[in-house]
Each structure stands twice: as structure tokens, then as C-alpha cells.
FIMI-983995 format. One line per field, with one value per residue: residue in one letter; x, y, z of N, C-alpha, C in turn. Coordinates in Angstrom, 1 decimal, m for minus. Example, Ala and Ser with C-alpha at 12.3 -4.5 7.8 and 13.67 -1.06 7.14 Angstrom:
resn = (A  S);
nc1 = (13.2  12.8);
nc2 = (m5.7  m2.2);
nc3 = (7.8  7.1);
cac1 = (12.3  13.7);
cac2 = (m4.5  m1.1);
cac3 = (7.8  7.1);
cc1 = (13.2  12.9);
cc2 = (m3.3  0.0);
cc3 = (7.8  7.9);
This chain:
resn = (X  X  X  X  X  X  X  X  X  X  X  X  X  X  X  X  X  X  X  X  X  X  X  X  X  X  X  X  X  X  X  X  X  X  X  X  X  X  X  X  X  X  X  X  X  X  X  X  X  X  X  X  X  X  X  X  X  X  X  X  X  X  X  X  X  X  X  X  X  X  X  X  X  X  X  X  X  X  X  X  X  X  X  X  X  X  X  X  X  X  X  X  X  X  X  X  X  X  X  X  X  X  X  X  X  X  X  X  X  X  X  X  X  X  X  X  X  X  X  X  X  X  X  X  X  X  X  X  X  X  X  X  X  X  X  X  X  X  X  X  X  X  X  X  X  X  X  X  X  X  X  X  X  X  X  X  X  X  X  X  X  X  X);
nc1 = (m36.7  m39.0  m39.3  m40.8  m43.8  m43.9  m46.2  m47.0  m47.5  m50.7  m52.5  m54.8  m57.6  m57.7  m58.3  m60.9  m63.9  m63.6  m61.0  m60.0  m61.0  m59.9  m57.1  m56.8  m57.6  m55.3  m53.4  m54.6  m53.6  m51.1  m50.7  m51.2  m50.0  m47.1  m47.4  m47.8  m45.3  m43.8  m44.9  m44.2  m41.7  m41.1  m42.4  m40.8  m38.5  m39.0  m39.7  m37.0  m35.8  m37.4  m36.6  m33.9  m31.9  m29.4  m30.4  m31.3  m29.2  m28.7  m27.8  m25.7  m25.0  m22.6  m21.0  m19.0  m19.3  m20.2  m17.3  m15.8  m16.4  m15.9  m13.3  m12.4  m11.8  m13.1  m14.0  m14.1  m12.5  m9.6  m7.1  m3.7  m2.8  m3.9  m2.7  m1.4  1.3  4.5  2.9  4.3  5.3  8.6  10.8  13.0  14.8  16.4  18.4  20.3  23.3  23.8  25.6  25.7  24.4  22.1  21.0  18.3  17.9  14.9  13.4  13.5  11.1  10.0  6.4  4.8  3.2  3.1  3.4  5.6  5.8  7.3  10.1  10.8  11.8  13.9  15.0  17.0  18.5  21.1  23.4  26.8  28.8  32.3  35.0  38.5  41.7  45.2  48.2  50.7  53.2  56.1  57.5  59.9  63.0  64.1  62.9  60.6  57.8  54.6  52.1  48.9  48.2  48.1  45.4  44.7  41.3  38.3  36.5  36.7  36.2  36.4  37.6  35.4  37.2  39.7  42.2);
nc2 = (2.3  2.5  0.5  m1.9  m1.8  m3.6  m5.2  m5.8  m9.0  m10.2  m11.7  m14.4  m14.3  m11.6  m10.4  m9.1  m9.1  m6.2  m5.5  m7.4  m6.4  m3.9  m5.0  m6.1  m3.8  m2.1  m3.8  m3.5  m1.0  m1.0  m2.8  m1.0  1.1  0.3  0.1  1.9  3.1  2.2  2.7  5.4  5.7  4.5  6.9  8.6  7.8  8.1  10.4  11.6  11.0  12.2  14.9  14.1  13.5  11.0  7.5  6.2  4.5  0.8  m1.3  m3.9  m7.0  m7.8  m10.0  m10.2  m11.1  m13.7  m15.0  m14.7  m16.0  m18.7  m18.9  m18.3  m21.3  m23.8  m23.0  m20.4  m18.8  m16.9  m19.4  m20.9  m20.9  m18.8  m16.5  m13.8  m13.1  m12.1  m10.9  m11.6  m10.0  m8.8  m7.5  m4.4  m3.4  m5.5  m6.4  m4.1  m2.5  m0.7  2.3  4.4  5.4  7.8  9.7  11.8  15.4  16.8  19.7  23.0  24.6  23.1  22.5  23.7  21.6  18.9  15.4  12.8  10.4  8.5  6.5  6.8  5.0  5.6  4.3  5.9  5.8  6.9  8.0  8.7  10.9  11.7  13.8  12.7  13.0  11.6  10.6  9.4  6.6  5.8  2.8  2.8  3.1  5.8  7.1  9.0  10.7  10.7  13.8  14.8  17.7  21.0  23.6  26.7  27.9  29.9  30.4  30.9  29.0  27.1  23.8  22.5  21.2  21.9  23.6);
nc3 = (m10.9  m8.3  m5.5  m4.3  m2.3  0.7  2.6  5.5  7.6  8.5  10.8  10.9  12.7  12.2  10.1  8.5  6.7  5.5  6.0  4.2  1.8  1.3  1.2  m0.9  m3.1  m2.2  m3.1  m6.5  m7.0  m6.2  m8.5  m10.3  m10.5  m11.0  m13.4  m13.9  m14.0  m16.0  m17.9  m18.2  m18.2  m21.0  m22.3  m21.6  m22.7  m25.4  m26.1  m25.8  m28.0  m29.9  m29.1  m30.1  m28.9  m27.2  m27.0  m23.9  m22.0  m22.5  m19.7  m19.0  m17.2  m15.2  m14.8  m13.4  m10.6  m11.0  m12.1  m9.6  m8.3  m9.3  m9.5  m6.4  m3.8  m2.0  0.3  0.0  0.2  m1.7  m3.0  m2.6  m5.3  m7.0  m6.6  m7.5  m9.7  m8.7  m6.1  m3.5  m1.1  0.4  2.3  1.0  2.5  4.0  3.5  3.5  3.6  6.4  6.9  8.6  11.6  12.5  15.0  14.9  16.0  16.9  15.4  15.8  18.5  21.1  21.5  24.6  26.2  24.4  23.6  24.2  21.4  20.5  18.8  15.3  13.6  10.4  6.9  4.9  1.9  0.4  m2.1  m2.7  m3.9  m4.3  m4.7  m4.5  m3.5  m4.4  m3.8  m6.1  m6.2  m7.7  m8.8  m10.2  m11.2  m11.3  m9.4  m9.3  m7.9  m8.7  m8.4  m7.9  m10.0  m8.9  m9.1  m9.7  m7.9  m8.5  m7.1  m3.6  m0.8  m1.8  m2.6  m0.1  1.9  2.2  3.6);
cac1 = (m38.0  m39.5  m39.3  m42.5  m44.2  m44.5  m47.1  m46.7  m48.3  m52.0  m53.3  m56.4  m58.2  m58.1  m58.8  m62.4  m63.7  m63.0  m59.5  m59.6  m61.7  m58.6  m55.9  m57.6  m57.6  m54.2  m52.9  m54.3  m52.8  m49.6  m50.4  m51.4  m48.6  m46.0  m47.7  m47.7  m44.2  m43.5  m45.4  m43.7  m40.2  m41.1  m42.7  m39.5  m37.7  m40.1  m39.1  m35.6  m35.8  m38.3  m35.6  m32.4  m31.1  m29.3  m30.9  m30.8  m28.1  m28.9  m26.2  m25.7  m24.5  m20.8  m20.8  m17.7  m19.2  m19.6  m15.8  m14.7  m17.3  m15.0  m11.8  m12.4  m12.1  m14.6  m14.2  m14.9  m10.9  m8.5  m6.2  m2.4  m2.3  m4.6  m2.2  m0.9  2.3  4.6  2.4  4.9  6.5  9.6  11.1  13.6  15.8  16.9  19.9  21.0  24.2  23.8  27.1  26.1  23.1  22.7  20.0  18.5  16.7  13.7  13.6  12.6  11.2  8.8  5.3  4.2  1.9  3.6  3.9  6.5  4.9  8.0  10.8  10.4  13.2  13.7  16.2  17.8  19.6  22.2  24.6  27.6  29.9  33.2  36.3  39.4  42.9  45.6  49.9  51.2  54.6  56.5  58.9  60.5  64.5  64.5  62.2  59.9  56.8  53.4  50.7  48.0  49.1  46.9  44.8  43.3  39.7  37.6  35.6  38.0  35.9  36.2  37.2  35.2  38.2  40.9  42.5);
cac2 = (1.8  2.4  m0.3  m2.4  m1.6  m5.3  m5.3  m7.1  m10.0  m9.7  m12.5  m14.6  m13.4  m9.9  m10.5  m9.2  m8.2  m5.2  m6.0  m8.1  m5.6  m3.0  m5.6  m6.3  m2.5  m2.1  m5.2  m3.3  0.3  m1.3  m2.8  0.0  2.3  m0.4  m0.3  3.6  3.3  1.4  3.8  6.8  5.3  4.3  8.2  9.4  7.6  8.5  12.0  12.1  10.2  13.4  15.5  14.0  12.9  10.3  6.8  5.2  3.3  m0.7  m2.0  m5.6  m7.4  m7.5  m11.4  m10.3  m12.2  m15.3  m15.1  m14.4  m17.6  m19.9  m18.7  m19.1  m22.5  m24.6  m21.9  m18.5  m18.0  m17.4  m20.5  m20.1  m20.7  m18.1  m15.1  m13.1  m13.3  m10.8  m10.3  m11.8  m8.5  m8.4  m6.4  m4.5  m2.9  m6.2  m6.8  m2.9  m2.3  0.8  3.0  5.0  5.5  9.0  10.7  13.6  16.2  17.6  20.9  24.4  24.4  22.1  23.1  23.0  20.2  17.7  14.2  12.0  9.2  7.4  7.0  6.5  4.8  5.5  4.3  6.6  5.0  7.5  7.9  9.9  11.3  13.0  13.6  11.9  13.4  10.5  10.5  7.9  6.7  4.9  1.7  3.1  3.2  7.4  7.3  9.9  11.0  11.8  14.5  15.6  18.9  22.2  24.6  27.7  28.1  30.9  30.3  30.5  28.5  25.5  22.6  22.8  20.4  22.4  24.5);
cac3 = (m10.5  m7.1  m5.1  m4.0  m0.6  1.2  3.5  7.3  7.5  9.2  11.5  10.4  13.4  11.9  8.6  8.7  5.3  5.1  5.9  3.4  0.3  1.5  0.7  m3.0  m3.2  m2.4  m4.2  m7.8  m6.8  m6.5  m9.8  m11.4  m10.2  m11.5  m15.2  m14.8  m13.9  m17.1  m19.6  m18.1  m18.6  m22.6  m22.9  m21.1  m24.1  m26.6  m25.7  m25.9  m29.5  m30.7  m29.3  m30.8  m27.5  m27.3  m25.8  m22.6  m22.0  m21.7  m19.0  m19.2  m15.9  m15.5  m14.8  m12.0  m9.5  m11.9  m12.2  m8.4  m7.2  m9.8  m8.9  m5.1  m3.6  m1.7  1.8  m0.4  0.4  m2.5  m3.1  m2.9  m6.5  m7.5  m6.7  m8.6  m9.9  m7.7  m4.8  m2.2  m0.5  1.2  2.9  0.7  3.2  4.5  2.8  2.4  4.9  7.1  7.1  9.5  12.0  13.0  15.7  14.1  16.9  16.6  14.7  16.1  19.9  21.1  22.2  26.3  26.5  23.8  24.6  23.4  21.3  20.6  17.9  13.9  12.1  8.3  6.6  4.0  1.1  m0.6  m3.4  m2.4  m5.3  m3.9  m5.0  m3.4  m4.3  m4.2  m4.6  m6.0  m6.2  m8.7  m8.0  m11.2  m10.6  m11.3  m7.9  m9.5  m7.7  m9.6  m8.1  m9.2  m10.0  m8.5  m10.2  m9.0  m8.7  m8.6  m5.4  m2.0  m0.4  m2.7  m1.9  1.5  3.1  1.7  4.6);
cc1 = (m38.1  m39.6  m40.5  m42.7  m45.0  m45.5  m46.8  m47.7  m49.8  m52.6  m54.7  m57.2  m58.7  m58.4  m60.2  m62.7  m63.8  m61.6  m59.8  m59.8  m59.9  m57.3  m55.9  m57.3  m55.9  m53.2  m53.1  m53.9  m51.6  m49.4  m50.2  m50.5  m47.3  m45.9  m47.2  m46.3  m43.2  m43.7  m44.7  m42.1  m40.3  m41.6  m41.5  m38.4  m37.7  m39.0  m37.6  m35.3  m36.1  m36.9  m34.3  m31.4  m30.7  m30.7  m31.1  m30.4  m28.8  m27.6  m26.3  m24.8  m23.2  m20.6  m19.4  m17.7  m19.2  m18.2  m14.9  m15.8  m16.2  m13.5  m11.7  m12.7  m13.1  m15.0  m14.5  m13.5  m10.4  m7.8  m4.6  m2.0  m3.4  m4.7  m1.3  0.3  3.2  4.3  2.8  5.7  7.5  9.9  12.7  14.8  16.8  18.4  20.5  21.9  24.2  24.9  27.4  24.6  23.3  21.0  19.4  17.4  15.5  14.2  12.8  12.4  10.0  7.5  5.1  3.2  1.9  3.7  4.9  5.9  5.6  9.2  10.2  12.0  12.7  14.7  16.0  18.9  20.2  23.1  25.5  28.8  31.0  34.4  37.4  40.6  44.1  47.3  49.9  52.5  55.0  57.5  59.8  62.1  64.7  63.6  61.3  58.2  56.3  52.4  49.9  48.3  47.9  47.0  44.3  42.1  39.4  37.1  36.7  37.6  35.5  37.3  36.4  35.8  39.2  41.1  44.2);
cc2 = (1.8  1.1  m0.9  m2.3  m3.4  m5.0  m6.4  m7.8  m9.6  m11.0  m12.9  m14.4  m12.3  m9.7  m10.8  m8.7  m7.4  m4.9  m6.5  m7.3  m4.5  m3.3  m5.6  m4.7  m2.0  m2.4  m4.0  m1.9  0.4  m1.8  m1.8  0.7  1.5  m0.3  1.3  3.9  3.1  2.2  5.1  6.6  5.5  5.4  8.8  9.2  8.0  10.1  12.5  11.3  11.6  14.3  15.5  13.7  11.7  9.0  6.6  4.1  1.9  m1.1  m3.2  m5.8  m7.7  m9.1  m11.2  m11.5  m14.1  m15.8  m14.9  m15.7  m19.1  m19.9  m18.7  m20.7  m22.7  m23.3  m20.6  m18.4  m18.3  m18.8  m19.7  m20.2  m19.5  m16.7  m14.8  m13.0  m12.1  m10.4  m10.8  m10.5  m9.3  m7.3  m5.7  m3.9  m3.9  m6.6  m5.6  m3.0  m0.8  0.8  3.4  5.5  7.1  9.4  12.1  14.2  16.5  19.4  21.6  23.8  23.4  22.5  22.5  22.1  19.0  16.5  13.6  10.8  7.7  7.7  6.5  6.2  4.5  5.3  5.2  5.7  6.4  7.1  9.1  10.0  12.3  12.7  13.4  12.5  12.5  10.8  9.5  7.3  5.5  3.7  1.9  3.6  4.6  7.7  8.9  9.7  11.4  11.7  15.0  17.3  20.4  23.1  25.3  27.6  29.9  31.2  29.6  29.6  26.6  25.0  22.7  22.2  21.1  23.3  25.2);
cc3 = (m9.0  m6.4  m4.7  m2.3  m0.2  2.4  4.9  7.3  8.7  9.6  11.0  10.9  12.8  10.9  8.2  6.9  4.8  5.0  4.4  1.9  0.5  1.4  m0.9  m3.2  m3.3  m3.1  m6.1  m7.3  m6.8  m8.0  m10.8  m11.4  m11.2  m13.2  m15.3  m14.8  m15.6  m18.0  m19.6  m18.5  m20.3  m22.6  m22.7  m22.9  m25.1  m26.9  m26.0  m27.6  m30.0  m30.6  m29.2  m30.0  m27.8  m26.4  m24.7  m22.2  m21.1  m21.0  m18.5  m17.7  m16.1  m15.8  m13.9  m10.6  m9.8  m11.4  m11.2  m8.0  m7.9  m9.0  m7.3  m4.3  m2.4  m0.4  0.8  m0.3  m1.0  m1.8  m3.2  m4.3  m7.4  m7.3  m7.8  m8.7  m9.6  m7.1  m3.7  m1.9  0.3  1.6  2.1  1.3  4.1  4.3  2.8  4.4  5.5  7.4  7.7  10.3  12.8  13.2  15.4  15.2  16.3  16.1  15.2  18.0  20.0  22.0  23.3  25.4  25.6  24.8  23.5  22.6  21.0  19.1  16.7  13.6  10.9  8.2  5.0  2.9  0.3  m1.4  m3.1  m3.7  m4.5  m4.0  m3.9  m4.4  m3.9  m4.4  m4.7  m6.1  m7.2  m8.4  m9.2  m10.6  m10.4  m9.6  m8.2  m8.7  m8.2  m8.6  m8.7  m9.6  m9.5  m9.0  m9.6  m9.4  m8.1  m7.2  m4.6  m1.3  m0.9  m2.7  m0.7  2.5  2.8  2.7  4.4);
């Protein structure tokens, strides 16, 4: 629906009567337009009935703002009991023990006319899996040593600490 044209108010001074026959005038044009607005919507409808169209969806008001004017107290602010369960963050890196802090360069060359803007620390959490080969010794009277015993591989280059 077109919105209604408000008119600026007009000084009683100026309100000669012609002014005034030209407000009456205006006044039923806005009427009239509003009704023809109306009849052209119900034909529109009409129309899409004849041709097997669906309706025109009625959309009922959500009532959202109902439900956020209750739940805010007297200031418009949430209340502290009216969060949500879970929405305190932490910080979860606080507790994790760094192993090892390590400077990583910049990669490749760095273009004339860079500026420096400053550092970024990330922390990295890993999972490292690596084999450890161990002797062990026995307090057994025969004083026997057990090793793990060595196996060729395939690839020369494997273990990559093996020299």
C-alpha cells in the first residue's frame, strides 16, 4: 500500500477559499485513490484464484517484540539472569603450557614500501606421536640385557635420526 501524502500545515492567514476548496479536493483524491487501492488488490486476488495461483499469503505479526519488552528489565538492558546458559567465554588457552615458543620469519621477500605493523601471536596446540627406542636392563642374577632387536627397512632414509 502506498503510503499517504501528509500535507504541511498552512497558516490561518493563508487559508483563503480557494485554499481551502483545493484541500477538500485533495482530501477526496487521497480518498479515492486509497479505495482504488483496495479494489485493485481484491481484483489482483480475484485473478490469481481464476488462474489457479496460489493465494496471497496472510502474515500474522511475529509478537518478537512482545517477548524481548518482557524479558528486558526496567532500563531496556538484559538482566544477568536472562543469559543464556554458556555464554560466559573464557579464554581457553589459559591453562595450556607452552613447550616451546618459536619466531617464525616472514616467507619469500618482502615488498619496497612495507611497513611493519607489529607482531601476531598464535598459539598452536599439537599432538606429537614419535617413537623412542629404549634398553633396559635386568637386576636379574644372569645380568642379561634386553634390546629391542633391529630390522631392516626398505627406505635408507628411515628413521630420519638414525645415522
Amino acid at each position: 500500500m502506498p503510503q499517504r501524502f501528509v500535507l504541511p500545515p498552512i497558516p490561518a492567514d493563508q487559508r483563503t477559499p480557494l485554499v481551502e476548496a483545493l484541500l477538500g479536493i485533495i482530501e477526496m483524491q487521497a480518498e479515492r485513490i486509497q479505495r482504488q487501492d483496495e479494489q485493485i488488490e481484491l481484483l489482483k486476488e480475484e485473478i490469481r484464484l481464476l488462474k489457479g495461483l496460489n493465494k496471497r499469503p496472510r502474515f500474522k505479526p511475529s509478537g518478537m517484540d512482545e517477548k524481548t519488552d518482557a524479558d528486558q528489565g526496567a532500563s531496556g538492558e538484559n538482566t544477568p539472569d536472562t543469559k543464556r546458559p554458556g555464554s560466559d567465554k573464557r579464554s581457553k588457552t589459559a591453562q595450556l603450557v607452552i613447550h616451546e615458543d618459536k619466531v617464525i620469519p616472514p616467507s619469500g621477500r618482502i615488498p619496497p614500501g612495507s611497513r611493519f605493523k607489529g607482531y601476531r601471536d598464535v598459539i598452536v596446540q599439537e599432538l606429537e606421536i614419535r617413537s623412542a627406542g629404549r634398553s633396559m636392563r635386568c637386576s636379574a642374577p644372569s645380568r642379561m640385557i634386553f634390546m629391542p632387536r633391529k630390522t631392516k627397512c626398505s627406505r635408507p632414509d628411515w628413521p630420519p635420526h638414525a645415522a
